[in-house]
N, C-alpha and C positions, 0 to 999 in steps of 0.2 A: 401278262408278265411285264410290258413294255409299262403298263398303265401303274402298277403298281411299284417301278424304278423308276418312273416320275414322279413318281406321291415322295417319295423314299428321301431322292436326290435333296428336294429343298428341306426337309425336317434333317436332312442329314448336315445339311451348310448349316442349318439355324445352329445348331449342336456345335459346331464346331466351330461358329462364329462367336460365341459366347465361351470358348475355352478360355482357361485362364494357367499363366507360370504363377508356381509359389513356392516360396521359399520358406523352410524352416530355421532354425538354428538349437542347434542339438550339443548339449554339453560334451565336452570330452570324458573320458574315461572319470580323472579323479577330478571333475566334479566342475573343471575350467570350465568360463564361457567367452569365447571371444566376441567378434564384431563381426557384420558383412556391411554392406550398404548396397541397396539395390536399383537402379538407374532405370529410368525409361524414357520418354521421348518428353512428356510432361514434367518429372520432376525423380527426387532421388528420396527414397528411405532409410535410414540404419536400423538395422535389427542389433541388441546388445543384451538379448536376454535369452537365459535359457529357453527353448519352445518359443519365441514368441516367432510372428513369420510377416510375410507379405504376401499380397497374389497381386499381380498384373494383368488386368484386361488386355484384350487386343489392342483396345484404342491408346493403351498407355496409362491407361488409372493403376492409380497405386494403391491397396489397402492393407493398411496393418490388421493384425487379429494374432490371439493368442492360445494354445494347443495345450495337448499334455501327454505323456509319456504314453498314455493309453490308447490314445487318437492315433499317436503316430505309429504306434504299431502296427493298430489295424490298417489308416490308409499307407501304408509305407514297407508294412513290415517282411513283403519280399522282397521289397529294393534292398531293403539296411542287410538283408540273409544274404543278399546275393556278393556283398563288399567283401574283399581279399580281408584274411585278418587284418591288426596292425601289428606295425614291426616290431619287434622286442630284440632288443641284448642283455649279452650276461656278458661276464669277466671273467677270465681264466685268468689265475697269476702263476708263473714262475720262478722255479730256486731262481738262486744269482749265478749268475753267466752261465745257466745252461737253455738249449732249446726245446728241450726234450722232458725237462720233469717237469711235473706238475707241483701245485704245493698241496699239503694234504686236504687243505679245504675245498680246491678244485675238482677234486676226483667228483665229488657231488654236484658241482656246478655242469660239469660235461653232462652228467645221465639227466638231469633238467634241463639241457639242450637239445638230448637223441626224444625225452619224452613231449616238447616241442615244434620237433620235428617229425613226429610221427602223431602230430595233431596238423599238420598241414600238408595239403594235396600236390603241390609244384613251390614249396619254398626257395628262395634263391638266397644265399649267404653271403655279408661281405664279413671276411675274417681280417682283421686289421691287428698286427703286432705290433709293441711298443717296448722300451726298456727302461732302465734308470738312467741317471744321469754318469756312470761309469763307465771309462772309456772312450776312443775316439767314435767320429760322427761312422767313420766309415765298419767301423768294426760294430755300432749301434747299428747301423741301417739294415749291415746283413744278419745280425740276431734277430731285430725283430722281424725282418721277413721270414727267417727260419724257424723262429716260432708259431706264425701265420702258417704256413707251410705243415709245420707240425701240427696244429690243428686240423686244418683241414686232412690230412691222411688220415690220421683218427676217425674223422666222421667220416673218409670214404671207406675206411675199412669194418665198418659202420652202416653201411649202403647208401649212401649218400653220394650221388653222384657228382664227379669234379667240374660237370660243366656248370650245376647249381653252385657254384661257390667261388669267390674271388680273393685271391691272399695278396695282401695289402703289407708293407713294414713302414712302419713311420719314425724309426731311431726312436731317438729321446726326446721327440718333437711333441705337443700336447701332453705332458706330462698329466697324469691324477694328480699329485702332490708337487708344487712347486718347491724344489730344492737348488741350493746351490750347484755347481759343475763339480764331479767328480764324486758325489754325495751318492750312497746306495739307498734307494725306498723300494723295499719291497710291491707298495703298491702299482710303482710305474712300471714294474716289469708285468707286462701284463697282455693278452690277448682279447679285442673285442670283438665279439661273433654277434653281427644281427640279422636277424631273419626277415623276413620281409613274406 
């Protein structure tokens, strides 16, 4: 046994002496490709293409090489399974000066949230309310938190637990639609819920 985890040991350094880091670069969803640049002790590479990648030896060598959607599935494809979704939001909007109603297009917007949220295992929510530009700051800030607020009851009563979720009001700060002060737009009354 001793003789054979002698043999073992050095075929097992060789192996591991020749490992290499590589880097892919994998387009985003609708289709972006950004940048990396990858650094070693010898020199740096930018990767700026969809699939294209690098590997770095131990010693510092840097090699480019280029992949494809099929490659990376297989060497990869339980790592990419294994990644939390990505976050998404929707838009809830509200009548004028209330916290409580929805507008009729909303009602559809919510059950594409509950059917969102019952595609993922531990989602966490920030709900962020917002208003028009009507009214003072201080009577905005508590609408739209009370909108926030209102959202989130909804989905707790919903089964959505309150610790997964954070209510945010931001007044008439970040508007959707920039308007003058005291101008109503319907679109900045509005709650955004993103999932994570």
């Amino acid at each position: 046994m001793k003789k054979r985890l002698a043999f073992a040991m050095p075929a097992l350094l060789m192996l591991c002496a020749c490992a290499q880091q590589r880097v892919v670069l994998l387009p985003a969803p609708d289709g972006k490709v950004g940048a990396v640049e990858v650094s070693s002790a010898t020199g740096h590479q930018r990767v700026d293409t969809a699939y294209g990648g690098v590997a770095v030896s131990q010693q510092g060598q840097i090699s480019s090489f280029t992949t494809d959607p099929a490659s990376v599935e297989r060497q990869y494809g339980a790592l990419l399974a294994a990644r939390p979704p990505r976050p998404v939001s929707f838009i809830v909007h509200f009548q004028s000066g209330s916290s409580t109603e929805f507008t009729p297009d909303s009602a559809a917007v919510v059950q594409q949230i509950l059917q969102e949220l019952g595609r993922r295992a531990a989602p966490e929510l920030i709900v962020t309310g917002y208003t028009d530009a009507v009214g003072t700051d201080d009577l905005n800030d508590h609408l739209s938190l009370q909108r926030a607020q209102t959202v989130v009851e909804f989905l707790s009563h919903h089964g959505i637990a309150a610790s997964q979720m954070q209510a945010v009001g931001r007044g008439k700060r970040d508007p959707a639609v920039q308007t003058a002060n005291a101008v109503a737009e319907q679109a900045n009354r509005r709650v955004e819920v993103t999932i994570r």
